[in-house]
C-alpha positions in Angstrom: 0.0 0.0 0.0 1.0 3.5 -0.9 1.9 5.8 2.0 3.4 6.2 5.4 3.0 2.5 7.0 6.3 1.7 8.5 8.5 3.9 11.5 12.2 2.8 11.8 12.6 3.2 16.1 15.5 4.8 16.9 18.2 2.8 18.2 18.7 3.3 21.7 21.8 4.9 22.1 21.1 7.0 19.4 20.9 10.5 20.5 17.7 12.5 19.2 18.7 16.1 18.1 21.1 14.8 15.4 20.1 15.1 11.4 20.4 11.3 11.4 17.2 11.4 13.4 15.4 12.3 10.1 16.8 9.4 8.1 15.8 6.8 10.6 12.6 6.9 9.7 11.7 4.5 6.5 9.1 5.5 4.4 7.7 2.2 2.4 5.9 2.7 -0.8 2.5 0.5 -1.5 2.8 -1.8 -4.0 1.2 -0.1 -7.0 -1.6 -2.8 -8.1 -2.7 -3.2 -11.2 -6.4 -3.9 -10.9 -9.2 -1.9 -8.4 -8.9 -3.8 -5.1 -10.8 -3.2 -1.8 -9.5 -1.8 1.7 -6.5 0.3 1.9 -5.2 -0.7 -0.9 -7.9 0.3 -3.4 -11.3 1.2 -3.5 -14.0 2.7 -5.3 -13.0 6.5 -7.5 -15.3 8.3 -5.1 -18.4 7.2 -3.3 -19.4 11.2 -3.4 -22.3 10.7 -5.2 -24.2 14.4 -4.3 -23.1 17.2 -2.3 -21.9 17.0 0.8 -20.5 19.5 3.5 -18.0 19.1 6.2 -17.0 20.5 9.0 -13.6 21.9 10.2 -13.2 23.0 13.5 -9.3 25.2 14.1 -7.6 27.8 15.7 -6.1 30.0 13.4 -5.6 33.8 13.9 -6.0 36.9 12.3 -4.7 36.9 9.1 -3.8 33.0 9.0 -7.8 32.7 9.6 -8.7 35.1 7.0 -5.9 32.8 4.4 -7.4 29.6 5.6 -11.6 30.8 4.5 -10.2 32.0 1.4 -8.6 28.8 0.7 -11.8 26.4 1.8 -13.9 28.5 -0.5 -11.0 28.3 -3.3 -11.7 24.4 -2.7 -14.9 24.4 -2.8 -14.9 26.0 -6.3 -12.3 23.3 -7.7 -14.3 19.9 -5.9 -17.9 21.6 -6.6 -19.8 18.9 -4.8 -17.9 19.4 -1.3 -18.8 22.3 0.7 -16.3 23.0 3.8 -17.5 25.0 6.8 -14.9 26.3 8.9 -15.8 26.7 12.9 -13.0 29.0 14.1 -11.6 28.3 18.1 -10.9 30.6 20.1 -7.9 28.3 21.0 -5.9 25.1 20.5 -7.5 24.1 24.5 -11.1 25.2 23.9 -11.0 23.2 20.8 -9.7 20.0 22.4 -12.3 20.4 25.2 -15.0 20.9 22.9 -13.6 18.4 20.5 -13.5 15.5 24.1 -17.6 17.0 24.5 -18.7 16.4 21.1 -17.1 12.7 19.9 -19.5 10.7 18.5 -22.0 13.1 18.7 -23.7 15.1 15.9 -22.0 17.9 16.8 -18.3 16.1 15.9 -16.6 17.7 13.0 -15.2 15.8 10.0 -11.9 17.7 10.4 -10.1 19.3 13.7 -7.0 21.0 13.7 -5.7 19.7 17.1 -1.8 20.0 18.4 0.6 17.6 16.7 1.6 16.8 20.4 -2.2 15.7 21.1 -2.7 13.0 18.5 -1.5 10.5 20.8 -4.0 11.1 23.8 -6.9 11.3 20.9 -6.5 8.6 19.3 -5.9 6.5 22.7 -9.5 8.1 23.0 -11.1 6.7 20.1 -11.9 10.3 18.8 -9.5 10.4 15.1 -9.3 7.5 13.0 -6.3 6.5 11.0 -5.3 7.9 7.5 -4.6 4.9 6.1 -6.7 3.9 3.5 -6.8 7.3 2.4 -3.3 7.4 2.0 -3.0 4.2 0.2 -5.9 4.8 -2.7 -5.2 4.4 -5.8 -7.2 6.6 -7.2 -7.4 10.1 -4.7 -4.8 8.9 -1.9 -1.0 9.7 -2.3 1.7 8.9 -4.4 5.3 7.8 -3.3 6.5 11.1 -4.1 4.2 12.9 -1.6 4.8 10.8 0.9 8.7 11.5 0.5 7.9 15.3 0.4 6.7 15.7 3.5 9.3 16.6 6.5 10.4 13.0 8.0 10.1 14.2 11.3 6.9 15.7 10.6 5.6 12.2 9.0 6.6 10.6 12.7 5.0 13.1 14.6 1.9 11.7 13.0 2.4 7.8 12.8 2.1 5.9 15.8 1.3 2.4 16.3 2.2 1.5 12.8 -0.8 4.0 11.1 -1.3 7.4 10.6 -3.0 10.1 13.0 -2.8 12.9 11.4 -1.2 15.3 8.5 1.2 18.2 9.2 -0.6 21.8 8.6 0.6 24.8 10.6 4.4 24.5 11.7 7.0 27.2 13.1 10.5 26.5 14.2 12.6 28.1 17.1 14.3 30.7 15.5 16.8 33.6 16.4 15.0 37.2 16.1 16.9 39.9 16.4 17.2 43.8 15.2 20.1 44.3 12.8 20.6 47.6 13.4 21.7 46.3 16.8 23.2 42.9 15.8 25.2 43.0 12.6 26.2 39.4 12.9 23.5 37.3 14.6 25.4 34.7 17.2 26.6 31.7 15.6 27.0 29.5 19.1 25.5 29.7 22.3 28.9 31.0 24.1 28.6 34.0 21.3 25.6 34.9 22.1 26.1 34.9 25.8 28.6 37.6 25.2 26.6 39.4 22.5 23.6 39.5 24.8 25.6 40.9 27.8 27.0 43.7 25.5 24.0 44.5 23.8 22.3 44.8 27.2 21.3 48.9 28.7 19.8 49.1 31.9 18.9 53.1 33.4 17.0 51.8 36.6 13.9 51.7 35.0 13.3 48.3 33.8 10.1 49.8 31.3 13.1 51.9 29.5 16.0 49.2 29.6 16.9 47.2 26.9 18.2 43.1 27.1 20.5 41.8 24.9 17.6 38.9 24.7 14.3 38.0 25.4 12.7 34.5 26.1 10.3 31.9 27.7 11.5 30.5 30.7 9.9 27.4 29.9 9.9 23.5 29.5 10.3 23.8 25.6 13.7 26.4 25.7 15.1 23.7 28.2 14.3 20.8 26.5 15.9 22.8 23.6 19.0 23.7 25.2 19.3 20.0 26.7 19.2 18.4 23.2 21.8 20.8 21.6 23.8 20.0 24.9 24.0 16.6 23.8 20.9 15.4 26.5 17.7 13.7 26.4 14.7 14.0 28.3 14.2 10.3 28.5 16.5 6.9 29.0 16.8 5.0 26.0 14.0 2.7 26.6 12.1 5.3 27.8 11.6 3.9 30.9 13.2 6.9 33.0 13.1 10.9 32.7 16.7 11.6 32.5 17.0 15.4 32.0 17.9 15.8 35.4 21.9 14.8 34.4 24.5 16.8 33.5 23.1 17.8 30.3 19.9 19.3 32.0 22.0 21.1 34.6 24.3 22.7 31.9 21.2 24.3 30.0 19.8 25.3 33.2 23.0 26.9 34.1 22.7 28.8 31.2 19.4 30.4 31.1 20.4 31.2 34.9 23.9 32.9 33.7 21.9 34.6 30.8 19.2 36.1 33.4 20.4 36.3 37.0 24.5 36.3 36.5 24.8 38.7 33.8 21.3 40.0 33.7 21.5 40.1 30.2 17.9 38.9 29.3 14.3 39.5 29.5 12.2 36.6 30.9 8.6 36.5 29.5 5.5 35.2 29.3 4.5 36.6 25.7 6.2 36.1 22.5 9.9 37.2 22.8 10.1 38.6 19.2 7.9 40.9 20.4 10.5 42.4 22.5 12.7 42.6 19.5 9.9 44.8 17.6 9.5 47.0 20.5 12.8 47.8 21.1 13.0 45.8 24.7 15.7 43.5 23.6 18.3 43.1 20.9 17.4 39.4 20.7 15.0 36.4 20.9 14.3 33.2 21.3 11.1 32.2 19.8 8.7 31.3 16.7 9.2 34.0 14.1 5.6 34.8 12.4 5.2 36.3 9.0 4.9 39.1 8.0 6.7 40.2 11.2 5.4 43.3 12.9 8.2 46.3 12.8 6.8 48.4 15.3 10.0 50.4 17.0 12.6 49.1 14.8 13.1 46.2 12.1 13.7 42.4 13.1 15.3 39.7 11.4 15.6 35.8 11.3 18.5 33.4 11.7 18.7 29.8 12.7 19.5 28.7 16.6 23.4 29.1 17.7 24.9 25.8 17.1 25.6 23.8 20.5 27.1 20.2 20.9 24.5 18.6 19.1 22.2 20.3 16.2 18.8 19.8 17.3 15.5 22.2 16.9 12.2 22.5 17.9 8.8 22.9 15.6 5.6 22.9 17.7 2.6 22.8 15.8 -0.6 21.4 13.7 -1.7 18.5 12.1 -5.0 17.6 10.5 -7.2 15.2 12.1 -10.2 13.1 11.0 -12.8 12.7 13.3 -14.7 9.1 14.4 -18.3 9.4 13.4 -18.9 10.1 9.8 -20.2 8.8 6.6 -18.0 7.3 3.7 -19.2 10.3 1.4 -17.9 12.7 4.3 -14.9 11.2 5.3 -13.7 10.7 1.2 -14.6 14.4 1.4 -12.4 15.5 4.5 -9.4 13.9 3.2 -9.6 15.3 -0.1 -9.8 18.7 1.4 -6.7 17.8 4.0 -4.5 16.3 1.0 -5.1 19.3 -1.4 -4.8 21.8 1.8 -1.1 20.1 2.2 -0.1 20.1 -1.5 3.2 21.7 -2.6 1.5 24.3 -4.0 -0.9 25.3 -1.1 1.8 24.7 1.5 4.0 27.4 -0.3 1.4 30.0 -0.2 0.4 29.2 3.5 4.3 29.6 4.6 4.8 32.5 2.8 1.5 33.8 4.5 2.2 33.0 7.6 5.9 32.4 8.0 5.1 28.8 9.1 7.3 26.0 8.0 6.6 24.8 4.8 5.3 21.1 5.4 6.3 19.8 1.8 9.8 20.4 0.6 9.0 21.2 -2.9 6.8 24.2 -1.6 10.2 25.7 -0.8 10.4 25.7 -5.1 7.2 27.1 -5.6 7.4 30.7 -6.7 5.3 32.6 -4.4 7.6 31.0 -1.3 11.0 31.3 -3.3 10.3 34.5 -4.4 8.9 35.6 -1.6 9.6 34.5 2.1 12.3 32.3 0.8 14.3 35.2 -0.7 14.7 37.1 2.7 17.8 36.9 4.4 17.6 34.1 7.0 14.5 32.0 6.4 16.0 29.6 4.1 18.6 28.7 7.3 15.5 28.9 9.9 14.1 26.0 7.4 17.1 24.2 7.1 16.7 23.0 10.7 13.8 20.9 10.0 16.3 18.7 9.3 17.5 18.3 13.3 13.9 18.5 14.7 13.3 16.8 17.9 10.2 15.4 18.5 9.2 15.3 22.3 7.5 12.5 24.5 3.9 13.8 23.4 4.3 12.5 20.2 6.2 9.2 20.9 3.9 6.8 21.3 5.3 5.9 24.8 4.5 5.3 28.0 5.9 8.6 28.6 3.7 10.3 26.7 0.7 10.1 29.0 2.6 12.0 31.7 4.5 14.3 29.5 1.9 17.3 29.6 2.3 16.8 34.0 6.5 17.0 33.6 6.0 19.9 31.1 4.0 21.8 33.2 6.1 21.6 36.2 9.1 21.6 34.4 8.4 25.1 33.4 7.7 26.4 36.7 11.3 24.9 38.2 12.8 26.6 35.4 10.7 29.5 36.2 11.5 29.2 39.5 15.1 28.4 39.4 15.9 31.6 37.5 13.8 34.1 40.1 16.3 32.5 42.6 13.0 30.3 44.4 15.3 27.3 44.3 18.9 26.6 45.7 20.1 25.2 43.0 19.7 23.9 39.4 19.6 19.8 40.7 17.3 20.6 42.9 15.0 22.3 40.3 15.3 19.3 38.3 14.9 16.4 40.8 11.7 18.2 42.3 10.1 16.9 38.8 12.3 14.0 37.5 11.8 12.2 40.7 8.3 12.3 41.1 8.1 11.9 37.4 9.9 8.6 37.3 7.8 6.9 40.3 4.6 7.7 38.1 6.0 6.4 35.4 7.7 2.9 37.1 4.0 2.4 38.8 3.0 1.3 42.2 
């Protein structure tokens, strides 16, 4: 069968943050039948036979929102018997509550935009059903080619248990932001940018006026980050034990805590650090750069993370969903709509929208994004990282992953913590969640 139907684990003293990460997972191509065959291997041309409407329930924003209506109704005018009606979120939670309320009830959608990081909770819940036999038909599923095109670690993100969950939609990376007119050179190592923030940084007395030489999240995701590219992992091997409480984990703690307390060279918040960047309240950020980006006080630019001891990235975001609980006719017509929404060609214009990571390689080749986003200096490198993506315990499949959203939660408030000088020292902040953490996870 045609499609994404086999994961290559990773072995277990491989580290995950390296490019290799990508290549260990095996894409298999279906056997290309000859003759119409049944299943997930063939089927019918269509069982549309009159018009039908779907659902989509998401979360987009703004001007992503406004991209996202144009493009259903742009749909609906190429596949004239499907109608798609969008049901916009107010956010990714209230749409996973609401989504939990209405499973297997009339009010389901066909299609929800949900976290990447959720798709393994809902489908434990019986609430998506796998892409499968979508993927693999011969007729409107997806060739070898596509399945190739998408991101590797984007494909695992979705696959679990030997199917497929979801498909990638709405991506962004961990980026550098920073204002050029400040930072001629953006910070090529972690070390570098340690001293370039500590230069960089003004302080009068009045915190409202000073500026840091860079903002951030002290949160679960910047540690996590910091602990891969320090050559770390969150969990052992067999993922039997939360190990970020080593060495690694210390180190990356360390930093933040050198960045912020020692030198007091950055700006801890709760926003979007590139924000600080547009205002003028840092040189320098951490964070997920949107597109276009907002000016405000002074221009911002994009470059990929400092390099540490091991390349590894972050890229939080969406995947398509279909829901349990719908006719043939509807179902045919959600993932027609999902595989067209995640073309090369749609994929292109929603990056260069949005600034969002273009799902399918060759979208990067598509005109509007080359010309476009693509040409600007910096987002071709941001891009480039996709290639050292880390994917986190949410997405794994393991046992892990059903405690993941309890460590990531406390995890950023010991971070949190840590730097406001609420805990002695970085072991501590770590072993108040690691410890805990690891006899949930070993049982009674």
């Amino acid at each position: 069968m045609r499609g994404w139907v086999h994961i290559k684990h990773r072995a277990k003293d491989e580290r995950p943050g390296r490019g290799r990460v990508l290549t260990s997972l095996v894409l298999l191509a279906a056997l290309i039948a000859t003759t119409p065959l049944v299943g997930c291997s063939g089927g019918p041309e269509t069982v549309i036979a009159g018009q039908v409407t779907i659902t989509v329930w998401h979360s987009q924003k703004a001007e992503a929102a406004k991209l996202l209506a144009q493009l259903a109704a742009e749909f609906s005018t190429r596949e004239t018997n499907i109608i798609v009606k969008l049901v916009a979120k107010p956010d990714e939670a209230t749409l996973l509550k609401d989504l939990r309320q209405a499973a297997s009830s009339e009010r389901a959608p066909c299609v929800a935009e949900v976290p990447a990081d959720q798709l393994h909770v809902l489908r434990l819940a019986d609430i998506i059903r796998p892409l499968q036999s979508f993927i693999a038909n011969r007729y409107y599923g997806l060739q070898v080619s596509d399945s190739e095109d998408f991101w590797p670690c984007l494909v695992q993100a979705n696959a679990m248990g030997r199917q497929v969950w979801g498909v990638p939609f709405s991506h962004k990376l961990y980026a550098l932001l920073y204002n050029p007119e400040l930072v001629s050179r953006p910070p090529a190592t972690w070390d570098e940018l340690k001293s370039m923030a500590q230069s960089l940084t003004y302080r009068n007395g009045e915190l409202a006026s000073s500026r840091f030489g860079v903002a951030f999240r002290p949160d679960a995701e910047l540690l996590c980050l910091l602990l891969y590219q320090n050559g770390g992992r969150l969990l052992s091997g067999d993922s039997s034990r939360w190990v970020f409480n080593g060495a690694e984990g210390r180190g990356a703690l360390e930093y933040l805590y050198e960045l912020a307390t020692v030198r007091k060279a950055a700006l801890l918040t709760m926003g979007r650090p590139e924000q600080a960047v547009a205002t003028g309240r840092a040189a320098m950020a951490i964070g997920q750069p949107t597109w276009p980006l907002d000016p405000k006080d002074g221009p911002v630019a994009v470059a990929p993370l400092p390099k540490g001891a091991t390349a590894a990235a972050l890229a939080p975001g969406t995947s398509l969903t279909l829901v349990n609980g719908h006719t043939d006719a509807e179902e045919e017509a959600a993932w027609r709509f999902m595989r067209w929404l995640t073309s090369p060609e749609i994929s292109a214009r929603w990056s260069a929208s949005t600034g969002d990571v273009p799902v399918r390689r060759q979208a990067m080749a598509q005109f509007v994004w080359a010309a476009g986003l693509g040409s600007l200096p910096g987002w071709q490198q941001v891009v480039a990282q996709m290639d050292s993506v880390v994917l986190l315990p949410s997405v794994t499949g393991t046992a892990a992953a059903g405690s993941w959203e309890k460590v990531r939660g406390d995890l950023s408030q010991a971070v949190t913590a840590y730097l406001l000088g609420a805990v002695s020292s970085s072991q501590s902040a770590l072993d108040s969640v690691a410890i805990p953490a690891n006899r949930a996870l070993s049982g009674p």
